[in-house]
Z-matrix of the N, CA and C atoms (Angstrom, degrees):
N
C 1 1.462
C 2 1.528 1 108.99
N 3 1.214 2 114.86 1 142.44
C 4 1.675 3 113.22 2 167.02
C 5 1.563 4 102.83 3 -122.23
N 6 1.305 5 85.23 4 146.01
C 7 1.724 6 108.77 5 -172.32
C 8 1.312 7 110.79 6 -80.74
N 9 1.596 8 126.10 7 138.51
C 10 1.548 9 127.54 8 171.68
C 11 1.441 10 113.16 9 -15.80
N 12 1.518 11 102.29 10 136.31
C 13 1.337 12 109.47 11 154.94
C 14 1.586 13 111.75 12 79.77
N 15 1.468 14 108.20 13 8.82
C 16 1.772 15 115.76 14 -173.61
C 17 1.685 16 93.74 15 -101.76
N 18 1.159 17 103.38 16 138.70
C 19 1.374 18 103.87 17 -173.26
C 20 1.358 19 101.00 18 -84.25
N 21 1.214 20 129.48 19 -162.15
C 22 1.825 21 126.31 20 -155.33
C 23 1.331 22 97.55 21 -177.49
N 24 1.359 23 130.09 22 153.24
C 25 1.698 24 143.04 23 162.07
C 26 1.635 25 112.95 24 -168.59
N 27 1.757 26 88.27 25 123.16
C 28 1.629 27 99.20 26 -179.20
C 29 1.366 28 107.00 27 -104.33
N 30 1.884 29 102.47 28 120.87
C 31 1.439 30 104.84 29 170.49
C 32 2.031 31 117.95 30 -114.57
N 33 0.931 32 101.33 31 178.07
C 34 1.697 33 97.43 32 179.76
C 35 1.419 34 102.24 33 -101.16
N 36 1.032 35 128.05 34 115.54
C 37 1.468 36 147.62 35 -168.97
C 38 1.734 37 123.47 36 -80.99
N 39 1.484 38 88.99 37 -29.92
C 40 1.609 39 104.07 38 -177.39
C 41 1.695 40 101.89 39 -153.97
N 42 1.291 41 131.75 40 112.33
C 43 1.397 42 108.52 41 161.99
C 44 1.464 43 103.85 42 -103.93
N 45 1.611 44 79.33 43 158.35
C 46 1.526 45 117.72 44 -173.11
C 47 1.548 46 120.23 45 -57.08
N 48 1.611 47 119.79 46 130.73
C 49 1.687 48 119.10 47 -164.44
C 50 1.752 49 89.17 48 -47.25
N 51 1.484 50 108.56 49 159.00
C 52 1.276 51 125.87 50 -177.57
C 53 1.984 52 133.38 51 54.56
N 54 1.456 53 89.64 52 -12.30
C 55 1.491 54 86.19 53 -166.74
C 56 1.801 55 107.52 54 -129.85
N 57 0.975 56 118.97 55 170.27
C 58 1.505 57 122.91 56 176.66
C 59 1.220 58 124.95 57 -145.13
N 60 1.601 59 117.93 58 120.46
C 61 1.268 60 119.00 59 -163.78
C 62 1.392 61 122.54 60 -126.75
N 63 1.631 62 125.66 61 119.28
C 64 1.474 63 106.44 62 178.72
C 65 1.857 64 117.34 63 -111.56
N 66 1.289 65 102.81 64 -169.13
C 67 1.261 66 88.43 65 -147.97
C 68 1.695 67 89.37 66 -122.82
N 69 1.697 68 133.71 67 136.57
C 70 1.382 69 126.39 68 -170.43
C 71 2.071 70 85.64 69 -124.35
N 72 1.388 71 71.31 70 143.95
C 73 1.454 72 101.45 71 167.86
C 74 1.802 73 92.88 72 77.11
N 75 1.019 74 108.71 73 82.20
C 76 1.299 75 91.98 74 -157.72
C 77 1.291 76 120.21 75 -116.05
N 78 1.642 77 102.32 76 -7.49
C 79 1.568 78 121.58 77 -168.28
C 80 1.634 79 109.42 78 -146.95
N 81 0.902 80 112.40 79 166.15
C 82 1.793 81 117.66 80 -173.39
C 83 1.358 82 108.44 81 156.54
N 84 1.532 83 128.85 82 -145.21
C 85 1.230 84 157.38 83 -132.25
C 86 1.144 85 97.93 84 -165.43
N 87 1.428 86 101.37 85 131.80
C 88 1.667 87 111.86 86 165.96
C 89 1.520 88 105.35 87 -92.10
N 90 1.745 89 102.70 88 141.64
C 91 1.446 90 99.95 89 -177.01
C 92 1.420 91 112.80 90 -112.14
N 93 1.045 92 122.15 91 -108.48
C 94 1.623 93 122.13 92 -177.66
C 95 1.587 94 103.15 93 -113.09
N 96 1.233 95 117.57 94 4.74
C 97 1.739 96 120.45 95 -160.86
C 98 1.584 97 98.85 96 -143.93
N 99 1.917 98 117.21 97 154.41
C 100 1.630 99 96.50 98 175.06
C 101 1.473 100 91.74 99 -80.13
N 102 1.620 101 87.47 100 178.32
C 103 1.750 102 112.02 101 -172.43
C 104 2.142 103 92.67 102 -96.70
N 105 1.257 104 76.58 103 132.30
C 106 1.550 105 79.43 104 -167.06
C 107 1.629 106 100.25 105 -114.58
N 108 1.897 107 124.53 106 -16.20
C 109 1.204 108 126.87 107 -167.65
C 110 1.791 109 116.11 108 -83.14
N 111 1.149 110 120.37 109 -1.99
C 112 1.600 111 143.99 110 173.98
C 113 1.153 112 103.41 111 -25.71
N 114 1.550 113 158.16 112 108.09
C 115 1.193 114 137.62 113 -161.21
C 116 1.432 115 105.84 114 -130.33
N 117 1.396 116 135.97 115 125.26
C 118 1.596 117 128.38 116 -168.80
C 119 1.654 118 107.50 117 -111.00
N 120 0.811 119 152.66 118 83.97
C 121 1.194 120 143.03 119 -177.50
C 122 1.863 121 134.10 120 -93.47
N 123 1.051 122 127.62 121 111.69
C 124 1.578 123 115.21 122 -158.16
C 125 1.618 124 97.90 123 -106.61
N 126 1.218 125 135.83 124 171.02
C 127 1.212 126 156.37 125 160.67
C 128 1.776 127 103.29 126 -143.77
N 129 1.283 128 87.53 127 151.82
C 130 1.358 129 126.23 128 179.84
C 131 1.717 130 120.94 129 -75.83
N 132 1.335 131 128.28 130 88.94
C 133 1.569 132 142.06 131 163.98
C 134 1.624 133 88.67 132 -19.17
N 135 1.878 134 89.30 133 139.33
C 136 1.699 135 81.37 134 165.90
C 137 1.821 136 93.94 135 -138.70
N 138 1.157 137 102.16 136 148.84
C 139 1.408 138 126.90 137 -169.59
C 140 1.541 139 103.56 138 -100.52
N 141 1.838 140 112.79 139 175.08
C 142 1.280 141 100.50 140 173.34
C 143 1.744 142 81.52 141 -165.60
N 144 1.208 143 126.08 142 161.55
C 145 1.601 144 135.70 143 -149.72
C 146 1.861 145 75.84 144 -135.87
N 147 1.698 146 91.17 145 130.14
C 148 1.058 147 110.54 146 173.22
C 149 1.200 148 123.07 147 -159.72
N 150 1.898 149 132.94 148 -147.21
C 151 1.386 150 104.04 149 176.37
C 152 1.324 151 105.19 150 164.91
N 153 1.337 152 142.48 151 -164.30
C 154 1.460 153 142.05 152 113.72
C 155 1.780 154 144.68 153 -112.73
N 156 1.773 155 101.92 154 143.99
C 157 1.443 156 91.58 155 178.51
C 158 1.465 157 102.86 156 -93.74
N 159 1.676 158 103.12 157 159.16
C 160 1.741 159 106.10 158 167.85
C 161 1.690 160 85.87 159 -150.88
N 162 1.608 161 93.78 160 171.87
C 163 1.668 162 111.00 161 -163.50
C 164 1.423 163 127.07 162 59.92
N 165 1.670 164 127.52 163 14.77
C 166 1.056 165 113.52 164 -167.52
C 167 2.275 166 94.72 165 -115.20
N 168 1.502 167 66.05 166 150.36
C 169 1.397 168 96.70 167 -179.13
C 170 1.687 169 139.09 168 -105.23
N 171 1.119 170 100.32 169 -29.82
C 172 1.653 171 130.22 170 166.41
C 173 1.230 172 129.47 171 -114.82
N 174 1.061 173 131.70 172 -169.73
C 175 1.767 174 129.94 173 166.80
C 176 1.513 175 100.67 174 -65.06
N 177 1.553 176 114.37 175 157.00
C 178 1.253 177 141.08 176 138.43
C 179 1.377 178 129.88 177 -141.32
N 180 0.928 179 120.80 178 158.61
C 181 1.745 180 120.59 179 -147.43
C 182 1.447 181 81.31 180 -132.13
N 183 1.259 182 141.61 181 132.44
C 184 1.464 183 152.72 182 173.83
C 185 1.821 184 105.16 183 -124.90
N 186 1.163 185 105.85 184 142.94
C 187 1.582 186 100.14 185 179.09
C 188 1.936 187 103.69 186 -140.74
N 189 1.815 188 112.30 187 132.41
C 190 1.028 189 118.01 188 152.28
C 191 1.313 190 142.92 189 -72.97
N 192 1.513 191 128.77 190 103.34
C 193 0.985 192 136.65 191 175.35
C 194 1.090 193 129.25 192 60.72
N 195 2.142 194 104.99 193 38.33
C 196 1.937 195 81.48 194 -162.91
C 197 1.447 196 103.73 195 116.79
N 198 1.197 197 123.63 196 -82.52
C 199 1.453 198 143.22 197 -145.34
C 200 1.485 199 108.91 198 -109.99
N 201 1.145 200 123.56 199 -97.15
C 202 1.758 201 114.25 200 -145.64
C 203 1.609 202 91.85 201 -89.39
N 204 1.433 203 103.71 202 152.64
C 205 1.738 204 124.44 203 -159.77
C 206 1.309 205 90.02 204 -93.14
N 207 1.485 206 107.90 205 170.60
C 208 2.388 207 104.88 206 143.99
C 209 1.668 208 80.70 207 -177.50
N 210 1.068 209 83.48 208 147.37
C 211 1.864 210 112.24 209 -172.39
C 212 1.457 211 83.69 210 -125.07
N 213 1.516 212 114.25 211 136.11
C 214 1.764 213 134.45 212 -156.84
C 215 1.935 214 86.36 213 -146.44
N 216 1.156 215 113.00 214 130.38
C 217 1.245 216 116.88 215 -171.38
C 218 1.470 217 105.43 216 -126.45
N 219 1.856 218 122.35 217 -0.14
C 220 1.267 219 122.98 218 -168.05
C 221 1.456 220 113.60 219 -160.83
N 222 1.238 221 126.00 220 132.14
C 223 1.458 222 115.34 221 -178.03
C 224 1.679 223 103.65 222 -61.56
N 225 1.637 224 98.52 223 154.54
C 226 1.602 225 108.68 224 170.07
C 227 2.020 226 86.42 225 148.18
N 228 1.476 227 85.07 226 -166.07
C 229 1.872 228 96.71 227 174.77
C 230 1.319 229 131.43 228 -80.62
N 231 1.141 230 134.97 229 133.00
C 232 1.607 231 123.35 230 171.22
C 233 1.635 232 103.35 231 -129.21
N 234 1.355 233 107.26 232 172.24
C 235 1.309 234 89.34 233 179.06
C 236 2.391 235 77.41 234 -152.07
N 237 1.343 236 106.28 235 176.60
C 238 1.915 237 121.68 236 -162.29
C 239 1.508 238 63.00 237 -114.24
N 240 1.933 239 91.05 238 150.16
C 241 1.545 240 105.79 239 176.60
C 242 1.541 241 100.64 240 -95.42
N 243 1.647 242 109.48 241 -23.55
C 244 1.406 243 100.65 242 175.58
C 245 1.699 244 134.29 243 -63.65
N 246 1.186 245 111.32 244 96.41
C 247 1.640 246 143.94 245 130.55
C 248 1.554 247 101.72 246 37.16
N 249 1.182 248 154.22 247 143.37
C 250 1.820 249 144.54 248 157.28
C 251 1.671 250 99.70 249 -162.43
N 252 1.438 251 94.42 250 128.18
C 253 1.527 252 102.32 251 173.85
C 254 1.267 253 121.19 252 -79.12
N 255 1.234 254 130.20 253 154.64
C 256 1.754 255 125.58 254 172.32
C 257 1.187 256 97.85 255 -21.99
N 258 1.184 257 98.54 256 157.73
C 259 2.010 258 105.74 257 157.94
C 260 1.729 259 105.78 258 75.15
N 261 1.049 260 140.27 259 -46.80
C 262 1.391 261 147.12 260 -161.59
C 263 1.652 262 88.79 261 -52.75
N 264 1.368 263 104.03 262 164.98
C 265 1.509 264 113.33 263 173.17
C 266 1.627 265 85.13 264 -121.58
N 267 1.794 266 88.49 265 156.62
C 268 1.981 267 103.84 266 171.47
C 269 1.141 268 94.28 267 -152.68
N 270 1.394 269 109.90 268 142.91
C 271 1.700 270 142.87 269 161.98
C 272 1.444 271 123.24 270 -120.12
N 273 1.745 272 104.78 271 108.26
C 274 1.075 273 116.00 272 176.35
C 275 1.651 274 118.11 273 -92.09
N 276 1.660 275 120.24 274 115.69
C 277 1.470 276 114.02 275 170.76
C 278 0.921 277 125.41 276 -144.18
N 279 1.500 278 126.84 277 145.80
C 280 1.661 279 137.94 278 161.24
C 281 1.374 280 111.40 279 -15.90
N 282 1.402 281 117.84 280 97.44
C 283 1.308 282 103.23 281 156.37
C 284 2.069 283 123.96 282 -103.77
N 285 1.334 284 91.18 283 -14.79
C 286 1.779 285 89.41 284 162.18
C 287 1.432 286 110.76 285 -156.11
N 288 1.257 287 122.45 286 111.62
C 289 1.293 288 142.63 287 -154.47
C 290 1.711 289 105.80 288 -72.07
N 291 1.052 290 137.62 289 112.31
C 292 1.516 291 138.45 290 164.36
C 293 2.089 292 102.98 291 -7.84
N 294 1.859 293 103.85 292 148.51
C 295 1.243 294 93.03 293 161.93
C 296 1.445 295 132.58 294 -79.06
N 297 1.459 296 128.02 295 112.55
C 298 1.577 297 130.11 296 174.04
C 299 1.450 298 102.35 297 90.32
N 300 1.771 299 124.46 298 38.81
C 301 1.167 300 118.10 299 166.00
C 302 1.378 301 89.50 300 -139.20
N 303 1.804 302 116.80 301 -173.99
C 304 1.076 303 138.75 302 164.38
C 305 0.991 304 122.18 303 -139.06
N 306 1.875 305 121.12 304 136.25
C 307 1.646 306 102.90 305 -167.11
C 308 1.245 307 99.30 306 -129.30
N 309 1.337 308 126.68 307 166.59
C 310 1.636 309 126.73 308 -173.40
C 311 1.353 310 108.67 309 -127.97
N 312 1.177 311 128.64 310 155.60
C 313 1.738 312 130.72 311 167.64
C 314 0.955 313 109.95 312 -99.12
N 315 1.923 314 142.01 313 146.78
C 316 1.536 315 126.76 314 -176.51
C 317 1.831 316 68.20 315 -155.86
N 318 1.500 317 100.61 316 104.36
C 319 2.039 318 114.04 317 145.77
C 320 1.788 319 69.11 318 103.67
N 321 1.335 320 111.65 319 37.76
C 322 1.927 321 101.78 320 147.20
C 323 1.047 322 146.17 321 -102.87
N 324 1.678 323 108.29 322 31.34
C 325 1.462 324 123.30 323 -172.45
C 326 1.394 325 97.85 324 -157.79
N 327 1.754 326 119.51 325 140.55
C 328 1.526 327 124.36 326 -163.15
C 329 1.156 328 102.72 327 161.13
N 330 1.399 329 95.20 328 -172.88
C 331 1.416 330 111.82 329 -167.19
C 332 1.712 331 95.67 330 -142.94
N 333 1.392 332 123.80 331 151.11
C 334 1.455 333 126.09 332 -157.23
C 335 1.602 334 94.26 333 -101.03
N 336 1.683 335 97.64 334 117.08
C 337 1.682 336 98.74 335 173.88
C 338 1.070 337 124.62 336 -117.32
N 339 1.402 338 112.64 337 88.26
C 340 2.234 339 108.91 338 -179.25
C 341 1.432 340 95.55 339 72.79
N 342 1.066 341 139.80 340 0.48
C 343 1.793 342 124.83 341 -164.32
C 344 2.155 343 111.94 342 -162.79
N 345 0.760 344 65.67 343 136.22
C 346 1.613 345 84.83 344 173.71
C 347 1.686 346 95.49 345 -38.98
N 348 1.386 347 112.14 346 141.18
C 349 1.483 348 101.98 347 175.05
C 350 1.835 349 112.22 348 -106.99
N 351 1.456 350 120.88 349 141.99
C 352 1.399 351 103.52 350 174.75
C 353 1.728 352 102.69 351 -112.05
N 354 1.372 353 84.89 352 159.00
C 355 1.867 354 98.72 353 -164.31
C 356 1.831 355 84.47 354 -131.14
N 357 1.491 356 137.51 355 106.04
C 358 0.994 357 148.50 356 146.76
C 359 1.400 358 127.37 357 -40.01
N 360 1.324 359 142.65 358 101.84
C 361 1.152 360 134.86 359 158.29
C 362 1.704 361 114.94 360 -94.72
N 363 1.679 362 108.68 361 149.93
C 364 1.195 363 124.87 362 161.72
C 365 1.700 364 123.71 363 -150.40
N 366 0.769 365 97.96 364 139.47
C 367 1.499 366 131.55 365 -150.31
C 368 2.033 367 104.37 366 -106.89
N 369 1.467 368 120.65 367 101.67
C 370 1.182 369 125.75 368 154.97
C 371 1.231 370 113.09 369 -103.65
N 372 1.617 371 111.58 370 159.64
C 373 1.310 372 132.92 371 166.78
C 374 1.142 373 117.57 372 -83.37
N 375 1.458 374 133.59 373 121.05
C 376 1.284 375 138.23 374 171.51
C 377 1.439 376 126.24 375 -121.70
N 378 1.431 377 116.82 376 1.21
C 379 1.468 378 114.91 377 169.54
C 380 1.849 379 101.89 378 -149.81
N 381 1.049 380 148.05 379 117.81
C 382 1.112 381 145.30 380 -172.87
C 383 1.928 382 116.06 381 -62.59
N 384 0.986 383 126.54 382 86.01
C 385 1.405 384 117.45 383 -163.30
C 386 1.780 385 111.17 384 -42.17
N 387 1.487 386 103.40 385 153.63
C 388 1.168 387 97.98 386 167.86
C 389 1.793 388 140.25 387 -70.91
N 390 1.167 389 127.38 388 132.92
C 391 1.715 390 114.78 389 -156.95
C 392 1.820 391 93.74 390 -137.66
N 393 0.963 392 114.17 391 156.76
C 394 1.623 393 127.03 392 -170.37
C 395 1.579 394 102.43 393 -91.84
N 396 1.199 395 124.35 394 97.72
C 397 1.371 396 128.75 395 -160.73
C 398 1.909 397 105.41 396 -100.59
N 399 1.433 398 106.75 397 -0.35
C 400 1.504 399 89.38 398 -160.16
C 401 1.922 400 88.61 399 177.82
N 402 1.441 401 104.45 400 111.47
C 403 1.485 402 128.31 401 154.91
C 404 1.788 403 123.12 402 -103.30
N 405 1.344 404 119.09 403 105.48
C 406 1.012 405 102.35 404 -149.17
C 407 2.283 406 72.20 405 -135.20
N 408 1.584 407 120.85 406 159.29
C 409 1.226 408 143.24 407 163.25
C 410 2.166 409 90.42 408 -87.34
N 411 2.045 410 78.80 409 129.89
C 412 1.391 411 79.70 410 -170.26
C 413 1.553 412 91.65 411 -130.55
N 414 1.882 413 107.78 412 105.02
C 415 0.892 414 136.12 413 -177.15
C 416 1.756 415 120.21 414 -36.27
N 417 1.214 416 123.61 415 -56.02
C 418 0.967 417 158.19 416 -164.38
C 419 1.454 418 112.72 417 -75.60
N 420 0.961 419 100.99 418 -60.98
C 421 2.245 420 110.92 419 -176.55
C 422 1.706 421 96.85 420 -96.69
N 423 1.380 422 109.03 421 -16.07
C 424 1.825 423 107.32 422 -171.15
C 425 1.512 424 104.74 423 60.68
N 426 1.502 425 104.76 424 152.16
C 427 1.900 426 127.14 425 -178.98
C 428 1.844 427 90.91 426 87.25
N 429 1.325 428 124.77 427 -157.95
C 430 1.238 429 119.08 428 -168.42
C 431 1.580 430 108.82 429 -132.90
N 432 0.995 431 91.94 430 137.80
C 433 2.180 432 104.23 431 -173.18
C 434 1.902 433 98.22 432 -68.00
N 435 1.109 434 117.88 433 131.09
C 436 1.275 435 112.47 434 165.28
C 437 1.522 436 133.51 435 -112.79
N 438 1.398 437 154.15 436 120.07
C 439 1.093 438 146.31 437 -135.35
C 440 1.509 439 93.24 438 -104.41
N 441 1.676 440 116.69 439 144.18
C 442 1.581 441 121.12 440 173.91
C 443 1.284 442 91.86 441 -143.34
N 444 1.647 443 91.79 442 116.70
C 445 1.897 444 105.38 443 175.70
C 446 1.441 445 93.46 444 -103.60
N 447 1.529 446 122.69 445 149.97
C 448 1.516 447 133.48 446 155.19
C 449 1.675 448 107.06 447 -167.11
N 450 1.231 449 93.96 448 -142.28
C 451 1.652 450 119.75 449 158.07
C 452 1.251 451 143.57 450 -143.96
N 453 1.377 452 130.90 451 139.87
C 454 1.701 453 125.74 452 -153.87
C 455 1.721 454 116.79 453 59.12
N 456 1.207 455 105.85 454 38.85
C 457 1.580 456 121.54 455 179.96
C 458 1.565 457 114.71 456 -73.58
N 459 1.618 458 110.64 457 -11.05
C 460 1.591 459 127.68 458 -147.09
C 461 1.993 460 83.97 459 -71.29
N 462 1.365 461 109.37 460 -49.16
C 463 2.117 462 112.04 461 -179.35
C 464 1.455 463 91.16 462 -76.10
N 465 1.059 464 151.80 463 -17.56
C 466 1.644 465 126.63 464 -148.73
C 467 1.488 466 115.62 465 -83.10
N 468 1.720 467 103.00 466 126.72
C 469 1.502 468 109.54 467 -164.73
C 470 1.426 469 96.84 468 -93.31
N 471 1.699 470 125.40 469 160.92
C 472 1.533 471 134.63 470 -175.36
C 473 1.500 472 106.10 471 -120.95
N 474 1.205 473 112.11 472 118.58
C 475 1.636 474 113.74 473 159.11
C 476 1.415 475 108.64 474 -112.28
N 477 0.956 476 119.67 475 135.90
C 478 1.885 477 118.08 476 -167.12
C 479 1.875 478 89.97 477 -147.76
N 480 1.505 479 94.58 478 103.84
C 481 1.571 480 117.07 479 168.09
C 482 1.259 481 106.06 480 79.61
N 483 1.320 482 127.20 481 44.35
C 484 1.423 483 126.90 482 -163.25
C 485 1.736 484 121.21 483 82.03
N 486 1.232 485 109.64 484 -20.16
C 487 1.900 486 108.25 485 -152.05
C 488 1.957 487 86.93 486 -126.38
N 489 1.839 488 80.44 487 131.35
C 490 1.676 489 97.35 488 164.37
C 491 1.549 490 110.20 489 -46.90
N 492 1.891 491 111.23 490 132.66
C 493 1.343 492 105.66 491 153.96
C 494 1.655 493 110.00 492 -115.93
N 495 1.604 494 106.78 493 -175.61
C 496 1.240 495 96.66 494 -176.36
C 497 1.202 496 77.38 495 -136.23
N 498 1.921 497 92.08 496 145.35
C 499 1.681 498 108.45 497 176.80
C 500 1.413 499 102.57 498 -80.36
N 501 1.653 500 106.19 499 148.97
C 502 1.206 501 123.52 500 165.19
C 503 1.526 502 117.32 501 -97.15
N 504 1.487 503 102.73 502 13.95
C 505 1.577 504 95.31 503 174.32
C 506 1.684 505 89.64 504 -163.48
N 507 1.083 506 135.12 505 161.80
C 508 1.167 507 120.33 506 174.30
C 509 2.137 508 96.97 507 -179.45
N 510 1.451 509 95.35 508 101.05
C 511 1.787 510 119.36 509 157.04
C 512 1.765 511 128.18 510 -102.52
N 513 0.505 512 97.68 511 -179.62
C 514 1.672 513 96.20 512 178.43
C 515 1.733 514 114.90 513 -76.41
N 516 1.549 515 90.05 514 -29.58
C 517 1.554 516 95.89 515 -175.59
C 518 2.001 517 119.41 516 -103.33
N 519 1.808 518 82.32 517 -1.55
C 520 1.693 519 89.66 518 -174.78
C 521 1.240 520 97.85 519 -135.53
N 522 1.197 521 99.61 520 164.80
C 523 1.578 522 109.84 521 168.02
C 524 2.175 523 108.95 522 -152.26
N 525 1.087 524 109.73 523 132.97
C 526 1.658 525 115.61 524 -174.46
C 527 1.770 526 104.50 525 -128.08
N 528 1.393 527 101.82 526 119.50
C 529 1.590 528 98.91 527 162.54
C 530 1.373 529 114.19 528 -139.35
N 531 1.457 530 116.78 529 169.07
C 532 1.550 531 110.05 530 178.19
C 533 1.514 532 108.30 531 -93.65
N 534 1.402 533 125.19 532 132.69
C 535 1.418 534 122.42 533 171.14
C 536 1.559 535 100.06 534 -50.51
N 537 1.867 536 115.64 535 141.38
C 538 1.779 537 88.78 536 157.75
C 539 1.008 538 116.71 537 -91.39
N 540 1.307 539 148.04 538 6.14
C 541 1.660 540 123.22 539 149.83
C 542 1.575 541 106.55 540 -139.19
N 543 1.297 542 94.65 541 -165.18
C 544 1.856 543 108.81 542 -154.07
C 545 1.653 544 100.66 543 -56.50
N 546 0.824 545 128.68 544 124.46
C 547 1.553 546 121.53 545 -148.31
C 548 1.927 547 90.67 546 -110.30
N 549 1.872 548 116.97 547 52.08
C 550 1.419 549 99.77 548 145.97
C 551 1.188 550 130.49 549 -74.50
N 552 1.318 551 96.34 550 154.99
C 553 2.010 552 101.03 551 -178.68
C 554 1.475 553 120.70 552 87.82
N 555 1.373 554 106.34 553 -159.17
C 556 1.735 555 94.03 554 174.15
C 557 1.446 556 93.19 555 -123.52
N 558 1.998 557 100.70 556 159.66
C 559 1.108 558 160.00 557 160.10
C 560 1.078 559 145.71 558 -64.64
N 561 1.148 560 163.92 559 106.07
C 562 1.519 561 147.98 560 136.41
C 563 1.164 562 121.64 561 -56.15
N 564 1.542 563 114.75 562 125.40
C 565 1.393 564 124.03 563 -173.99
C 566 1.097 565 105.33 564 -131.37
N 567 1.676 566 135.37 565 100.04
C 568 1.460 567 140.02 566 175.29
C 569 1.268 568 108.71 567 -104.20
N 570 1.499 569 117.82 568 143.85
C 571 1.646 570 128.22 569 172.04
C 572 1.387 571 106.33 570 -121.13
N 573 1.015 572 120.30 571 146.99
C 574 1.718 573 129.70 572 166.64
C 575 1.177 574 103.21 573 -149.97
N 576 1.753 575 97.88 574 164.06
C 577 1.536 576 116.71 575 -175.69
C 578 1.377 577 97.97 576 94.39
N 579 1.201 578 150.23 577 -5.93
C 580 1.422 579 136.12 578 -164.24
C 581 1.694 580 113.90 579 -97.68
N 582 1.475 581 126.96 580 117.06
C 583 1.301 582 130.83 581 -146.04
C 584 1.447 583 87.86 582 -90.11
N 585 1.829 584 84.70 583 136.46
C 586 1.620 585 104.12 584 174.39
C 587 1.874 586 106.11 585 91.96
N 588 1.475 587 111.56 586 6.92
C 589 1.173 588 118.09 587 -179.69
C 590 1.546 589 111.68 588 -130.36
N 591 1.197 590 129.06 589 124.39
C 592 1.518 591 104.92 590 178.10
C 593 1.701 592 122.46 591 -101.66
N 594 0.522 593 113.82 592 176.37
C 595 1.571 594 119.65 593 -175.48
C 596 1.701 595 92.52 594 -51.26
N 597 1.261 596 97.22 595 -103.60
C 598 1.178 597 110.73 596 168.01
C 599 1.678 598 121.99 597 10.18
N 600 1.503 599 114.74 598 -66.65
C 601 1.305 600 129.15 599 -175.43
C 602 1.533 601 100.21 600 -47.41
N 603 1.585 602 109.72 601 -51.11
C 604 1.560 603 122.31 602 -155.11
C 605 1.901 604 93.33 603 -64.19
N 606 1.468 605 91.41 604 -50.77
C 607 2.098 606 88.64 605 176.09
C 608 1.082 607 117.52 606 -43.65
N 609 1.385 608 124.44 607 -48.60
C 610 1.411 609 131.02 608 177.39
C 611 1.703 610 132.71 609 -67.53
N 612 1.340 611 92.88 610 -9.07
C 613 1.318 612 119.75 611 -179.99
C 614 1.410 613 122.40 612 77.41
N 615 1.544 614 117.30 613 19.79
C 616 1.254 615 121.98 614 -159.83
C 617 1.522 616 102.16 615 -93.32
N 618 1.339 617 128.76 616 -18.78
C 619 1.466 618 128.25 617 -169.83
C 620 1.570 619 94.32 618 -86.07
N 621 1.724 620 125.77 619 -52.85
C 622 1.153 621 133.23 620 167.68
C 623 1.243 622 128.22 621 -141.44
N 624 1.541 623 149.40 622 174.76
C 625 1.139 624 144.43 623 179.14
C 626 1.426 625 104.12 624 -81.12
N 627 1.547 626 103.61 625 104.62
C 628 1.651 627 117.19 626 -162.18
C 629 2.184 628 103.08 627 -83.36
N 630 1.238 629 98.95 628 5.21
C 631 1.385 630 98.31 629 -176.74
C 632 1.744 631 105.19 630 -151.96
N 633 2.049 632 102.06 631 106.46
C 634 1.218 633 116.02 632 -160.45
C 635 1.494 634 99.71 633 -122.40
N 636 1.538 635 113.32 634 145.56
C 637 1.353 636 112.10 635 -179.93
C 638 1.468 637 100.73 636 -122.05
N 639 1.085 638 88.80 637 149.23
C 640 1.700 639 111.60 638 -164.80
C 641 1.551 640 123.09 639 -138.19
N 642 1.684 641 122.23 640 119.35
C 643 1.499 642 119.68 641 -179.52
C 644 1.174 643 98.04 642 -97.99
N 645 1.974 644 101.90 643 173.72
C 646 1.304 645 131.85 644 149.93
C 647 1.692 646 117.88 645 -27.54
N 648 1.469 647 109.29 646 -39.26
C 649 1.625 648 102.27 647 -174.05
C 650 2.026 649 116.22 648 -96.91
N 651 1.519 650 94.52 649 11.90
C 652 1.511 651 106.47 650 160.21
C 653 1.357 652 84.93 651 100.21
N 654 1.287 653 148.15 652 -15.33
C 655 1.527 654 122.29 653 -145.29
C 656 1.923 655 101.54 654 -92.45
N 657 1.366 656 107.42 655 -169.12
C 658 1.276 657 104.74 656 -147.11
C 659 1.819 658 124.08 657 -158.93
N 660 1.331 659 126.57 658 111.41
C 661 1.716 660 102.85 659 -175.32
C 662 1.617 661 97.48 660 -125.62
């Protein structure tokens, strides 16, 4: 008990794992009555699961726990805007893997302790996407021969401007067809069938730049 007229001050001595609490009205004078207005109030630390990618080359789509998406288009740091109190558990995973790589999680499953959590990604290459290595005037068949470097090219079908072509050379690691006509201006150039690539990707242009312009002097972007 403190006797009239003793002054008084309430402080927080220890706060509680995860949370932080201060205290209003907290000091004064004792009067003739106890002090009953002392007010303690805590809130809850908030965390956030984050990390870094390296080796990546294409899109990847990473997902927290279930719930919030993020499409990462470049190695470096990211971090989920969604919020987690001490104690919460989080699971970070692959939900759509880059085209012709593979990526892994290492510290993507836990529980949030006092600290921001990091979830590691890394990113290998496992199929070389296909890329337009070579516009060349093709003397012989006439219109212009076009070069397709990648990997697993040995199934890969050619539509060039809408219309089936047929390769004039065709390895796993190459691919050669003749444009059918004088190929000014730009193009659409789609491939499918190529393993470790999906259709899809190639529409989007993520396996290769599915729309190439091409002159009279062979050259090429």
């Amino acid at each position: 008990h403190l006797a009239p007229s003793t002054p008084y001050s309430v402080t927080v001595a220890a706060q509680p794992a995860g949370q932080t609490c201060t205290v209003t009205n907290a000091s004064g004078v004792i009067a003739q009555a106890d002090i009953s207005n002392v007010d303690v109030s805590c809130q809850n630390l908030q965390y956030h699961v984050g990390g870094t990618v390296s080796g990546l080359l294409g899109e990847l789509t990473i997902q927290l726990s279930g719930a919030e998406s993020m499409a990462i288009n470049t190695s470096g740091s990211y971090q989920f805007s969604t919020v987690l109190n001490n104690g919460e558990s989080y699971s970070v995973t692959i939900s759509t893997q880059p085209a012709g790589q593979q990526c892994t999680v290492a510290g993507g499953t836990g529980n949030i302790n006092l600290a921001n959590a990091n979830a590691m990604i890394s990113c290998v290459t496992t199929a070389l996407p296909p890329v337009i290595t070579n516009v060349w005037p093709a003397s012989v068949l006439g219109g212009y021969e076009v070069t397709i470097s990648g990997s697993n090219l040995e199934l890969a079908s050619i539509v060039f401007n809408g219309v089936s072509a047929e390769p004039t050379l065709r390895t796993a690691s190459e691919l050669r067809f003749v444009a059918p006509q004088n190929p000014r201006g730009t193009y659409t150039l789609e491939l499918e069938n190529i393993a470790g690539f999906t259709s899809q990707s190639v529409a989007q242009g993520e396996v290769m730049t599915n729309v190439m312009a091409m002159d009279a002097g062979g050259s090429h972007s």
